[in-house]
C-alpha positions in Angstrom: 22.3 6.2 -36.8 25.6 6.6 -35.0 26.1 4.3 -32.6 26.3 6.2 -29.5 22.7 7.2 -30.4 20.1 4.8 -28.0 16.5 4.7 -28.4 13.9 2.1 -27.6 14.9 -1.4 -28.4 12.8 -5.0 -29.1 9.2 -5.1 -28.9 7.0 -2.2 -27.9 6.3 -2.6 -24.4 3.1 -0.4 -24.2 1.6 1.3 -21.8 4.0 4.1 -20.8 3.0 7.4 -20.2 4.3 8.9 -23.1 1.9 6.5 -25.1 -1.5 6.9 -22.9 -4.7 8.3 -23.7 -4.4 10.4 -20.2 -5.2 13.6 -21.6 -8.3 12.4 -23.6 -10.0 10.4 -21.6 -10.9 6.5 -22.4 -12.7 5.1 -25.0 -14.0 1.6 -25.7 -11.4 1.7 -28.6 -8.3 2.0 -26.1 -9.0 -1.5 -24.5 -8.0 -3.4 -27.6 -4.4 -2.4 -26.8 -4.6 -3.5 -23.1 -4.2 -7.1 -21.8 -7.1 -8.3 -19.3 -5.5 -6.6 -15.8 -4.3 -3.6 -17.3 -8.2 -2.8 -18.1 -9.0 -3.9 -14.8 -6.5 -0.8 -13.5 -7.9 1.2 -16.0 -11.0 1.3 -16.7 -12.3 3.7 -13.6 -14.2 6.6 -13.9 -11.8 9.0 -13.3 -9.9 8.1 -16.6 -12.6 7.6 -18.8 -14.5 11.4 -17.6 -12.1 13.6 -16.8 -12.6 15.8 -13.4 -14.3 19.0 -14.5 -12.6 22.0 -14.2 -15.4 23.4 -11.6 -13.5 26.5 -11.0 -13.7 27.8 -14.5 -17.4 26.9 -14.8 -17.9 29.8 -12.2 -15.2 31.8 -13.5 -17.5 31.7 -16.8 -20.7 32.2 -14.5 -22.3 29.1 -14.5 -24.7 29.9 -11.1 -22.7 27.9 -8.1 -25.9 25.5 -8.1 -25.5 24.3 -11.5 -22.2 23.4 -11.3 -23.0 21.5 -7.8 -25.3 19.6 -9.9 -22.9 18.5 -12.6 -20.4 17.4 -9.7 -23.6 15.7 -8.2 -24.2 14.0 -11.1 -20.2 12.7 -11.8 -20.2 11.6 -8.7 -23.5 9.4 -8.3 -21.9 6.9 -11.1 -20.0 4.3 -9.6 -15.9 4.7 -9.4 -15.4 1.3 -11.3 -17.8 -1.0 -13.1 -19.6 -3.2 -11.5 -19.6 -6.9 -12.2 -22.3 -9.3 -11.7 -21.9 -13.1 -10.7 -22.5 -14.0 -14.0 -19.6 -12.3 -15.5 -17.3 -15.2 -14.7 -15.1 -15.1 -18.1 -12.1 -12.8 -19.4 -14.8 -11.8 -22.0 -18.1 -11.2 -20.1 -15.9 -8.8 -18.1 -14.4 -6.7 -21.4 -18.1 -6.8 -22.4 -19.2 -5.1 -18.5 -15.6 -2.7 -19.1 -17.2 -1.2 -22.8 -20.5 -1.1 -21.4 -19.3 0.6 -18.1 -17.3 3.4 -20.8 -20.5 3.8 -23.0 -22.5 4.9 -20.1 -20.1 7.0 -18.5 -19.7 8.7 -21.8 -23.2 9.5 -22.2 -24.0 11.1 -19.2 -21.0 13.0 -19.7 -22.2 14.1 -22.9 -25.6 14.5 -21.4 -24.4 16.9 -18.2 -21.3 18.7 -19.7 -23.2 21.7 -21.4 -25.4 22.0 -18.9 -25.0 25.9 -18.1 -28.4 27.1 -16.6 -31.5 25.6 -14.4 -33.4 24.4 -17.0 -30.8 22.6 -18.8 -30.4 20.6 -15.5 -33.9 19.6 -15.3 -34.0 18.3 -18.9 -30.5 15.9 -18.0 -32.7 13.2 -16.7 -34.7 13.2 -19.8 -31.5 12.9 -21.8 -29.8 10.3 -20.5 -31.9 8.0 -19.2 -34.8 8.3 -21.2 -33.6 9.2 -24.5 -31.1 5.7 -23.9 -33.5 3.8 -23.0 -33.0 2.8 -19.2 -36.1 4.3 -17.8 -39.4 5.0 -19.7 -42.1 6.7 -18.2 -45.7 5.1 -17.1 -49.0 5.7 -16.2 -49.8 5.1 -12.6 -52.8 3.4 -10.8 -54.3 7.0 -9.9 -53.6 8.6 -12.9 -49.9 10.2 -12.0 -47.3 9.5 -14.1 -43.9 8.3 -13.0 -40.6 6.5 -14.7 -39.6 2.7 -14.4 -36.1 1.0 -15.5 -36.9 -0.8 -18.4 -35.0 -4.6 -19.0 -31.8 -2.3 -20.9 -32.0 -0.6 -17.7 -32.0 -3.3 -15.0 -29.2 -5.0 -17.1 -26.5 -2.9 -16.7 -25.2 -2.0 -13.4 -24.3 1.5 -14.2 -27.7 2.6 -13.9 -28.4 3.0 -10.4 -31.1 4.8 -8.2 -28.8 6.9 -7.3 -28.0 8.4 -10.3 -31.9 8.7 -11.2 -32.3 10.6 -7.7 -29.7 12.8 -8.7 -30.8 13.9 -11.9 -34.8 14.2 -11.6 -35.4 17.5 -10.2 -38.7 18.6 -9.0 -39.5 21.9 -9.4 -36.8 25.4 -9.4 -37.3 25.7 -5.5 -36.7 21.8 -5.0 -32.9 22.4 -7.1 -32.2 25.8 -4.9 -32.9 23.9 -1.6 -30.6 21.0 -2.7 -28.1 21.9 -4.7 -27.9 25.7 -4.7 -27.9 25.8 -0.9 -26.2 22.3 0.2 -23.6 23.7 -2.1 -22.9 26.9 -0.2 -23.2 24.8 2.8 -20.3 22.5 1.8 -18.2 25.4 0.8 -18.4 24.4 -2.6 -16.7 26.3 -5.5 -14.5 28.2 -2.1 -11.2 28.5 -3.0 -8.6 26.7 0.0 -7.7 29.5 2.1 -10.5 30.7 2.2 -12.2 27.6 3.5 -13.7 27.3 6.9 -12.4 23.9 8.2 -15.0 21.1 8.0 -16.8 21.0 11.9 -15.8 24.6 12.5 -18.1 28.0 12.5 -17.0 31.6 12.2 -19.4 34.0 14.0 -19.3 37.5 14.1 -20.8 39.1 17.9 -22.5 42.8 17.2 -23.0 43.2 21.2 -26.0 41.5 21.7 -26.8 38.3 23.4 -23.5 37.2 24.6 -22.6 33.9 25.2 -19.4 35.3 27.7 -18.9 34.2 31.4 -16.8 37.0 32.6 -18.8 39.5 30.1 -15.7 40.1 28.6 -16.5 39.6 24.7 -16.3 42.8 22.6 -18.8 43.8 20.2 -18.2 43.4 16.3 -15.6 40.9 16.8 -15.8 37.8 15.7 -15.9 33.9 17.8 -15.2 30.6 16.8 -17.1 27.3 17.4 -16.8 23.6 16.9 -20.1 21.9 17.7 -21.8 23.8 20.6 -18.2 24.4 21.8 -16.8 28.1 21.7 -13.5 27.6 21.1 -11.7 31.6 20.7 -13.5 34.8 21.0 -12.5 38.3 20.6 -11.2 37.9 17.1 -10.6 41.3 15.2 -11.8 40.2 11.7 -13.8 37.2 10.2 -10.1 37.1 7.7 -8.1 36.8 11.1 -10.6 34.4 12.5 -10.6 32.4 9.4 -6.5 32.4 9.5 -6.8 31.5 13.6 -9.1 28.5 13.2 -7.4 27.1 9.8 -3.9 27.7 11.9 -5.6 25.8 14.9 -7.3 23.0 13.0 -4.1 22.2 11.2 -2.1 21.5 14.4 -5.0 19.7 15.5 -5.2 17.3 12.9 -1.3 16.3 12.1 -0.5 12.8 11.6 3.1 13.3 12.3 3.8 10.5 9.3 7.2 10.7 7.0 7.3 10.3 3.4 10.2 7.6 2.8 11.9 8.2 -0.4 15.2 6.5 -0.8 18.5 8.7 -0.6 20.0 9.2 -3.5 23.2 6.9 -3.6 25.9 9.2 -3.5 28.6 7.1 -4.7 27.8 3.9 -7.1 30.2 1.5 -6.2 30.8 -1.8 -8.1 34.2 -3.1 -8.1 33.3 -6.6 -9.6 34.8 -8.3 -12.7 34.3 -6.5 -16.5 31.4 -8.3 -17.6 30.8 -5.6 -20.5 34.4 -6.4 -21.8 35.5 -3.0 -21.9 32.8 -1.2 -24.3 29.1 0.8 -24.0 26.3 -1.4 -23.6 23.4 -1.3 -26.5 19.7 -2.4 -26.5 20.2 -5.0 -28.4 22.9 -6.2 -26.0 20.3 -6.5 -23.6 18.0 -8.7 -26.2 21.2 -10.6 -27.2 22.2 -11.4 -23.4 19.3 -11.9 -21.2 16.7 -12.1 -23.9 14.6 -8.7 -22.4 10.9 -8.4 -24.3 12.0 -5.1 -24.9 13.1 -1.8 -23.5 12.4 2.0 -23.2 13.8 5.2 -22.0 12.3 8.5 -20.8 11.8 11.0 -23.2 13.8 13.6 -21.3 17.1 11.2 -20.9 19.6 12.5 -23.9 22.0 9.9 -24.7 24.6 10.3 -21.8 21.9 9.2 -19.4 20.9 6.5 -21.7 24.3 4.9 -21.6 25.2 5.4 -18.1 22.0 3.6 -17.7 22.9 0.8 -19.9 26.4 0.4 -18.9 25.5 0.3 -14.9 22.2 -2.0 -15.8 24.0 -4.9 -17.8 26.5 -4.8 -15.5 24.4 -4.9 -12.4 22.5 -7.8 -14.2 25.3 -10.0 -14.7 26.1 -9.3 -11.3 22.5 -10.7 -10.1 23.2 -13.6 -12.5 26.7 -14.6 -10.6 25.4 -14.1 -7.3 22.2 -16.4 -8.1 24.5 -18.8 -10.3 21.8 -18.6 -12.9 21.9 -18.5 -16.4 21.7 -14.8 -18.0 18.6 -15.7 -19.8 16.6 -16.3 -16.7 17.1 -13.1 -16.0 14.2 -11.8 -18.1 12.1 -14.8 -17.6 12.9 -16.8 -20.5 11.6 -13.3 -22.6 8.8 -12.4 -21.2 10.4 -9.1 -18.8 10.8 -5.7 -20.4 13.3 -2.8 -18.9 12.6 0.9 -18.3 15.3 3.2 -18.1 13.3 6.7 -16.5 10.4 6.0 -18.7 7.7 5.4 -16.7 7.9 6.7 -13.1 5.6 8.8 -11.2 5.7 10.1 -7.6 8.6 9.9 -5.6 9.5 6.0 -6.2 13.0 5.6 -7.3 11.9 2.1 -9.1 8.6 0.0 -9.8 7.8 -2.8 -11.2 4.8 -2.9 -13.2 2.6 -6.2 -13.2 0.1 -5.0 -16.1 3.2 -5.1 -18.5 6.0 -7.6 -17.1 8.1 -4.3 -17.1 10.6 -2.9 -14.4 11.6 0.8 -14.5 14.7 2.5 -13.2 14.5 6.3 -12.8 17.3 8.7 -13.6 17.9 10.1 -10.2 17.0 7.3 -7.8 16.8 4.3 -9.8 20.2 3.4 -8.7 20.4 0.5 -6.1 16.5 -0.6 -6.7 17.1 -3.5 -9.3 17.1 -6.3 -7.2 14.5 -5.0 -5.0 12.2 -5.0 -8.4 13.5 -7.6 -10.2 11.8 -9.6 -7.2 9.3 -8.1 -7.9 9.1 -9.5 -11.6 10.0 -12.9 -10.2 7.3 -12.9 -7.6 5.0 -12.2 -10.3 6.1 -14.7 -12.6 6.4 -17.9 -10.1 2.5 -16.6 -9.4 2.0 -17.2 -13.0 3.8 -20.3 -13.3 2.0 -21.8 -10.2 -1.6 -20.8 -10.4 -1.9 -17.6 -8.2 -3.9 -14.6 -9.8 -0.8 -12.1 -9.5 2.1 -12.4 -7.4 3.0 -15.8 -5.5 4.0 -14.2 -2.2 0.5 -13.3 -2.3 -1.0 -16.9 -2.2 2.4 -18.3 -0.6 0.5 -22.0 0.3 0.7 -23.0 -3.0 4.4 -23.3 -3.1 5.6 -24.9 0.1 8.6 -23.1 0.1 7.3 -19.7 -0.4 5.2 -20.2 2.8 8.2 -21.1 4.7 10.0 -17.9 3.5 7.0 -15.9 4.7 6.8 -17.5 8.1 10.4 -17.0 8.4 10.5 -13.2 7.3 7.5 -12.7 10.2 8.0 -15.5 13.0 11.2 -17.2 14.7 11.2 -19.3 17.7 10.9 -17.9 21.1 14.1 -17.4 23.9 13.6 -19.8 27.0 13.6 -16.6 28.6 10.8 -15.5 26.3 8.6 -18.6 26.7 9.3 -18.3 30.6 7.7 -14.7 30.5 4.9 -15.3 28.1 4.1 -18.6 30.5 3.9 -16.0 33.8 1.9 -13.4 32.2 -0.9 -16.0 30.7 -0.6 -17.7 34.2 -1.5 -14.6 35.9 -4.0 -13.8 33.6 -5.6 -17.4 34.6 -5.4 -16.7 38.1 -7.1 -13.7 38.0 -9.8 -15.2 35.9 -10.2 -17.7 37.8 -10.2 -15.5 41.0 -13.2 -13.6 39.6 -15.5 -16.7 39.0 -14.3 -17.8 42.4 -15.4 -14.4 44.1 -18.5 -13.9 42.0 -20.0 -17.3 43.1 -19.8 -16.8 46.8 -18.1 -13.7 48.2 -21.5 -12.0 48.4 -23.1 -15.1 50.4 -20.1 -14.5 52.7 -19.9 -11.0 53.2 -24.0 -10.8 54.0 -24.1 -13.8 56.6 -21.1 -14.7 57.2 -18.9 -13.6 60.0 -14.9 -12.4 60.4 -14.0 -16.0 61.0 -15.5 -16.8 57.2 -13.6 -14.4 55.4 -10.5 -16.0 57.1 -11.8 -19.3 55.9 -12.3 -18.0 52.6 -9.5 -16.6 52.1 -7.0 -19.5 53.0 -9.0 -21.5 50.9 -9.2 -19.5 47.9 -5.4 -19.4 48.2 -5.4 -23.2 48.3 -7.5 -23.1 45.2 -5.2 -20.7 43.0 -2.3 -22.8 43.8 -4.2 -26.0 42.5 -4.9 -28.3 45.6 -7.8 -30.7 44.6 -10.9 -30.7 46.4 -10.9 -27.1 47.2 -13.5 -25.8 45.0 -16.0 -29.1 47.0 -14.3 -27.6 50.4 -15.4 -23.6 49.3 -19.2 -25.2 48.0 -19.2 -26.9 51.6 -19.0 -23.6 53.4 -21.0 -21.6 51.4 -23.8 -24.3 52.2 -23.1 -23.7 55.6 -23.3 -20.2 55.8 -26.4 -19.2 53.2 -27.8 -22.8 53.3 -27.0 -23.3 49.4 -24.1 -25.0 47.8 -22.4 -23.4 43.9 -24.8 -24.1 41.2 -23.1 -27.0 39.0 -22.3 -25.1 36.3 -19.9 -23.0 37.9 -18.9 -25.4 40.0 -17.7 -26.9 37.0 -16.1 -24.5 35.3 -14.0 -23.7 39.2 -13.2 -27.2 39.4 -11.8 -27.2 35.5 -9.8 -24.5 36.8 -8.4 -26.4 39.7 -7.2 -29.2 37.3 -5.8 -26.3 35.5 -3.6 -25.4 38.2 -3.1 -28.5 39.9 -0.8 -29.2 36.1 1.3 -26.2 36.9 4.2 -27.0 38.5 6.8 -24.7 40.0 9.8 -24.6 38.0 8.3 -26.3 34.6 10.1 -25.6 31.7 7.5 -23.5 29.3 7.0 -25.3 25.9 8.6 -22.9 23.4 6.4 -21.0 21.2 7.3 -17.9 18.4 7.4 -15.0 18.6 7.3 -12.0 15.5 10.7 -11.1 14.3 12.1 -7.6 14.3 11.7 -7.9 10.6 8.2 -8.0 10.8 7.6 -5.6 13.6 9.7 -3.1 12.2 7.8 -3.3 9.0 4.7 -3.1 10.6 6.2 0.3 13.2 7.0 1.6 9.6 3.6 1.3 8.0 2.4 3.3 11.0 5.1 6.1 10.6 5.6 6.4 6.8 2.6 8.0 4.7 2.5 4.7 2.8 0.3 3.0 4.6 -2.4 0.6 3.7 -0.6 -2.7 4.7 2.3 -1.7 1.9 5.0 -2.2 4.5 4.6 -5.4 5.7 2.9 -6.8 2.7 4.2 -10.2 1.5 5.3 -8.7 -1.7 7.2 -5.7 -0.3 8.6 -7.9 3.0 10.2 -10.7 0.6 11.2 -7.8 -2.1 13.7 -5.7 0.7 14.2 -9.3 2.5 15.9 -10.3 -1.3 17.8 -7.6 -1.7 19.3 -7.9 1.0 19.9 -11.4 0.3 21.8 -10.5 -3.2 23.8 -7.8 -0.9 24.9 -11.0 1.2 25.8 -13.2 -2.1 27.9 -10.6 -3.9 31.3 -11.0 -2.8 31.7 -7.1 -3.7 29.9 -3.8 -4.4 27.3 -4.0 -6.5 25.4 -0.5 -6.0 23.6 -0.2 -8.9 21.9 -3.8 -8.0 21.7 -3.4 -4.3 22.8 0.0 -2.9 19.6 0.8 -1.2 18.8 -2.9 0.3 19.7 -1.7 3.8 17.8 2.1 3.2 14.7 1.6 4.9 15.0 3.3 7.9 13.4 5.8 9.8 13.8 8.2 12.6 11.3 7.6 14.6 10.1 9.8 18.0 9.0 7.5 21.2 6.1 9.0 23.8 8.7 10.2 26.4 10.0 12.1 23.4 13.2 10.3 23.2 14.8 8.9 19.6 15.4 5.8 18.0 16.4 4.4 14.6 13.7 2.2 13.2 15.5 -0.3 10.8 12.6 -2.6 8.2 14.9 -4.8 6.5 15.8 -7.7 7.7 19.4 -8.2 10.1 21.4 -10.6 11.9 20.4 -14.1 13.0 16.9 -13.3 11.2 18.5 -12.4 8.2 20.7 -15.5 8.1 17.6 -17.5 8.7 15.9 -16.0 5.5 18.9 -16.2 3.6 18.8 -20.1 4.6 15.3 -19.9 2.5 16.2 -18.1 -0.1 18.8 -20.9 -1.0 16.7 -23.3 -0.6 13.8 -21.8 -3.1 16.8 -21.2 -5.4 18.2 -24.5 -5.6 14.4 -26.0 -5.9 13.4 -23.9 -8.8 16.5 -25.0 -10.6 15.8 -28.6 -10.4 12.4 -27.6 -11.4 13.7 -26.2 -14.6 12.3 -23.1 -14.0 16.1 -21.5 -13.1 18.8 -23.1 -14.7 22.0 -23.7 -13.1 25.5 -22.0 -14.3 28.5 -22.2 -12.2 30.3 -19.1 -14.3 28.4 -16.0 -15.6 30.5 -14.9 -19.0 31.3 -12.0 -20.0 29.9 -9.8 -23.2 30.8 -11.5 -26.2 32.2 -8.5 -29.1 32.6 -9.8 -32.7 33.2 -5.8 -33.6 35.2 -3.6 -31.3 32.8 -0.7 -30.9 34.0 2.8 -30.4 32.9 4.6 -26.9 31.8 7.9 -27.5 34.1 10.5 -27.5 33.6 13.2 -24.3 32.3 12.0 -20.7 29.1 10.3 -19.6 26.9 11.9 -16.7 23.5 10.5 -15.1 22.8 14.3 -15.0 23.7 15.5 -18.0 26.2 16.5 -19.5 28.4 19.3 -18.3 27.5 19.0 -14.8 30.4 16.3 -12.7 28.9 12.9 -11.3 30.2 10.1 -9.8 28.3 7.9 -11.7 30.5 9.3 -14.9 33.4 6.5 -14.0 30.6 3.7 -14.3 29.6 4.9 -17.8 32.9 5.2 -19.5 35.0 2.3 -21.0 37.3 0.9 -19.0 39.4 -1.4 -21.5 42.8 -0.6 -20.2 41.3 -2.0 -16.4 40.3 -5.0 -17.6 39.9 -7.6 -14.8 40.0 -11.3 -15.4 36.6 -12.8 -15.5 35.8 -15.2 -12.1 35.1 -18.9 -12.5 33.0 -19.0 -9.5 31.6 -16.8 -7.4 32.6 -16.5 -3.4 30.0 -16.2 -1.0 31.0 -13.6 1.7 29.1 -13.3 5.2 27.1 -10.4 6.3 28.4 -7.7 8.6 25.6 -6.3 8.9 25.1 -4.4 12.4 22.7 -6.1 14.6 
């Protein structure tokens, strides 16, 4: 194979798309190549009975009732199995995973030729009798009916729902709740020509007007949401459709962004030549930082694949110097694998995948992700090493240092100026409390047999009592004995007089004891979970918080550009409107004095894992060692192909006449970030 010529390299990583049983649907079979969470992911109803295609079932003139059904029936099985307390081992759990795909499979091959009425009715017959979950018995009066037998009862697939679903009465029992719910629901309607859910389309022919002004015109149509009549006078029942899907849109915008990192438009990196001059392979890769293995996309040709080597090992080492680790910890003593484009999906430009140890970069937006994901990796591999089920920022307690990170990230201490407000507004909100008791317990004594001259009494005294002067609450009791001939009941004399001590401890001019307060990171993160589409607590998640908090971090530690590693640590920003309509930039990585703090953490849970032996320590990251000069590959090398100019062709290309000599030491640089 020539050598510019890059394909997959060390073990088989597993699990990509290009390798999936997607189109097929899942089989018991399939889970002997998964570990134990990837068949958690996986096994799900959705991927083990494909969606019907319900639209060509009518297209082929399966009655709009019968198809209702077979949805109906898909979609009274559970979305996941279902696990009982019992099922407290790795292989009780494969065990509930096969039996979960069995089922599944057989009502599937019980429903999906079901084409008329009468094929329906005989479905409940066929799968749950003929399996062996229900058999049918004799009752006390001579009527027979169907009980779960023990095979039955024992597997939680089988549910009463799905026996309700399938056991149909009688011809008029299916038209009445399947025929007619499904016309009801709109079912088997194509989009636009949907009436939106809560709305009605009526057509007026002159009779029996609903109109105030008796100005409705006959054979037009109205519109209606609940008892409400919404538009009238509507030419059509298609411009009435159009007017009430038009209105029920605008209604029901979220206003939310998709965030999807820029593109880099130039990758920068002007650090030393770790690559020595020539094209990165695979088994560099192996040879270097010990990677379990690695895979690109199908569509990259081999100009994509090397840019993506080149930039990668490079961007690696770089993560290496700035960490002062050895290269082999990169991959986690050989247990991370690398992607280059060949497993994405949606918009993300990177992901790391926990199932197979494995980040992926991909072709377009890859670029500036790696440290970001190689977190990721890390996150997940501490949470191995130190007993959490997944990622360690997700259990931080049981590392003391990754719970200090978190607090950081989310809480910093309070400004004097901040504890001095905080202090007035709970103090106020005591007061005012406290005010209420006061008045409920004797203001309507007073105001019923008292005179002018009480209120005044009252009213100095209650003043006496918010500013804390002892005895007042015995002095208010006293007058309201006087006045209705009965003193404050104990308990709430009690709870007043607490209040008086209360006060009576708040002195003017006290310095407030200083609390925390969140950080911007943190509320940031959260302002972007509400604006972004992503929602779901992703944004200020303990995974993703520390993940953009470390990039950042490596940004800071590099003492030059390192794109490919950390080009898009500072991208997650949005533009966000405010009620009064007015703009602002919402920034949800972390900046200044709170980035400096985390930074401060960081160092710390760096310098710890290395005297744990879980980092090791190297003061100089080397540079590719190259027994054999290898020839580069003659023409030029584009992240988009060839033919077509990119900035990202400079990156890819040897560079042995700019040779630069290779650091002994990396030098730390501050941030500039803008605060």
């Amino acid at each position: 194979m020539p050598s510019n010529q890059h394909e997959d390299f060390g073990e088989k990583i597993g699990g990509a798309k290009k390798d999936l049983w997607r189109d097929r649907g899942l089989y018991v079979d399939d889970l002997n190549g998964m570990n134990g969470r990837e068949a958690e992911k996986y096994v799900k109803k959705d991927n083990v009975w494909k969606k019907p295609d319900y639209q060509a079932m009518l297209d082929d003139g399966v009655p709009l009732g019968v198809v209702y059904f077979v949805k109906k029936a898909r979609d009274s099985l559970h979305a996941s199995p279902q696990y009982l307390y019992s099922d407290d081992t790795p292989e009780k759990r494969l065990a509930r995973q096969k039996e979960y795909i069995e089922t599944v499979r057989q009502l599937q091959a019980a429903v999906e030729d079901v084409r008329t009425v009468d094929d329906a009715m005989r479905v409940y017959d066929r799968f749950l009798v003929d399996n062996g979950y229900v058999r049918e018995v004799t009752g006390w009066a001579g009527g027979r009916h169907h009980t779960a037998t023990d095979k039955g009862q024992a597997n939680p697939v089988i549910t009463n729902k799905i026996a309700q679903t399938l056991y149909i009465r009688s011809e008029s029992w299916f038209e009445r709740y399947f025929t007619q719910k499904a016309q009801k629901e709109q079912f088997g309607v194509p989009k636009e020509q949907k009436v939106p859910a809560g709305y009605a389309l009526h057509y007026y022919d002159g009779k029996n007007s609903y109109s105030k002004n008796n100005d409705w015109k006959p054979g037009t149509y109205y519109v209606t949401k609940g008892y409400s009549i919404i538009q009238t006078n509507l030419a059509s029942r298609e411009a009435a459709l159009r007017w009430v899907q038009e209105f029920a849109k605008q209604r029901s915008k979220g206003g939310k962004i998709r965030f999807v990192p820029k593109q880099l438009e130039h990758v920068r990196r002007d650090g030393p030549d770790y690559r020595s001059g020539q094209n990165i392979t695979g088994q560099d890769y192996l040879d270097a930082f010990g990677f379990r293995g690695g895979e690109f996309g199908n569509w990259m040709n081999q100009n994509d694949r090397q840019a993506s080597l080149n930039m990668g090992f490079e961007a690696l080492k770089d993560l290496a110097a700035a960490l002062q680790i050895s290269d082999k910890d990169i991959a986690f003593q050989g247990t991370l694998a690398i992607a280059f484009g060949a497993r994405g999906s949606g918009n993300a430009a990177a992901h790391y995948e926990p199932l197979r140890k494995v980040i992926n970069l991909t072709k377009m937006h890859g670029a500036g992700s790696l440290a970001h994901e190689w977190w990721h990796g890390f996150d997940d591999y501490l949470g191995g090493k130190m007993g959490a089920n997944g990622f360690l920022s997700d259990q931080p307690r049981l590392y003391p240092l990754f719970a200090k990170l978190v607090e950081t990230m989310k809480y910093k201490p309070e400004t004097p100026e901040q504890a001095a407000s905080r202090k007035e507004q709970q103090d106020a909100r005591m007061r005012k409390n406290a005010e209420s008791w006061l008045d409920s317990a004797v203001l309507y004594s007073f105001k019923r047999d008292g005179e002018e001259s009480t209120m005044e009494q009252y009213a100095a005294l209650k003043a006496a009592f918010l500013s804390g002067e002892i005895g007042t609450v015995e002095k208010i009791s006293a007058l309201k004995k006087s006045i209705s001939g009965r003193v404050i009941p104990k308990s709430e004399r009690d709870r007043l007089e607490t209040f008086e001590q209360i006060f009576h401890g708040m002195k003017e001019g006290q310095t407030p004891v200083i609390g925390r307060t969140e950080t911007n990171y943190y509320r940031n993160s959260k302002q972007m979970g509400k604006e972004c589409e992503k929602d779901g607590g992703y944004w200020d998640s303990n995974v993703e918080m520390t993940a953009r908090a470390f990039a950042c971090y490596i940004l800071d530690k590099l003492p030059y550009d390192s794109d490919y590693l950390a080009g898009h640590a500072e991208s997650a920003m949005a533009i966000v409107t405010e009620k009064d309509g007015t703009t602002s930039l919402l920034r949800a990585f972390p900046q200044g004095e709170e980035r400096q703090a985390i930074n401060a953490v960081f160092d710390e849970i760096v310098a710890d894992l290395k005297l744990q032996h879980i980092l090791t320590h190297e003061d100089v990251t080397l540079p590719l060692q190259v027994s054999t000069l290898r020839e580069a590959p003659d023409g030029q090398l584009s992240m988009f192909g060839s033919g077509r100019p990119s900035v990202l062709d400079q990156l890819a290309q040897a560079r042995a006449s700019e040779k630069k000599p290779v650091p002994q030491a990396v030098v730390k640089k501050p941030h500039e970030a803008e605060i």
